[in-house]
N, C-alpha and C positions, 0 to 999 in steps of 0.2 A: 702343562696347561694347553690344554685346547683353544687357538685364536684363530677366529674369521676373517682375518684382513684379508686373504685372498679373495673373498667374497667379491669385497666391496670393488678389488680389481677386475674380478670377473666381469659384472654387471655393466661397470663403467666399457670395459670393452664392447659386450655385447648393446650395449645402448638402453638397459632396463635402471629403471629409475625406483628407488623404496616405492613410492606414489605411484608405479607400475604392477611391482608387486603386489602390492594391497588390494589396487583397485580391479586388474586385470584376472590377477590370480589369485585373490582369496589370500594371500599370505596376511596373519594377523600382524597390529601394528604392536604387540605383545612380542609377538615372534621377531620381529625386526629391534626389537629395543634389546631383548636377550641377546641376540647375535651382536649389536654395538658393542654390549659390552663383557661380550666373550663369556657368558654363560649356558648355562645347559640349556640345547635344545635336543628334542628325538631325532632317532634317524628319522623319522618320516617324514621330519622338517629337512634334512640333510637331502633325502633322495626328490624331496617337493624340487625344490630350489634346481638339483642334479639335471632335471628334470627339464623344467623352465627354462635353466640358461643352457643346456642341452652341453653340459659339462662333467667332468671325473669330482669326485668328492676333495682330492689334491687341488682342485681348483673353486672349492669353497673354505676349506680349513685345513688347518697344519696343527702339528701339534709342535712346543716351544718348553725344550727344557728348564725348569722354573729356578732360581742362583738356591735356592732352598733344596731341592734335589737334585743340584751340579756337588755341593757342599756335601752332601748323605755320601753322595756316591763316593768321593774322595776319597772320606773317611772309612768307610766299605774297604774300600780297594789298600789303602794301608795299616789298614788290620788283616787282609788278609797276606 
């Protein structure tokens, strides 16, 4: 799973506020509610933001292996 928490650490460091976002740069309030709640957004929303907080993509999202895909893989692994 793709999650944005580092996002919201980013921002808070650099001093940009959602209501910053928005109003400053265009970021829709669409695009900021997808990102709460860690769903799809494009890279071009990835590289926007990259951009803005003049930051690596590591410091908007991570990716977080899901217990459903920790589980798969076990299984995987002692079958083989």
């Amino acid at each position: 799973m793709i999650s944005y928490d580092p996002l919201w650490e980013t921002m808070k460091m650099r001093g940009v506020s959602q209501y910053r976002l928005i109003k400053n740069y265009g970021v829709s309030s669409g695009q900021i509610n997808r990102l709460k709640k860690n769903a799809y957004v494009s890279t071009h929303t990835i590289e926007m933001l990259c951009e803005i907080l003049n930051c690596r993509v590591e410091d908007v999202m991570q990716y977080e292996k899901e217990e459903n895909e920790e589980a798969e893989g076990q299984i995987k692994e002692e079958q083989e």
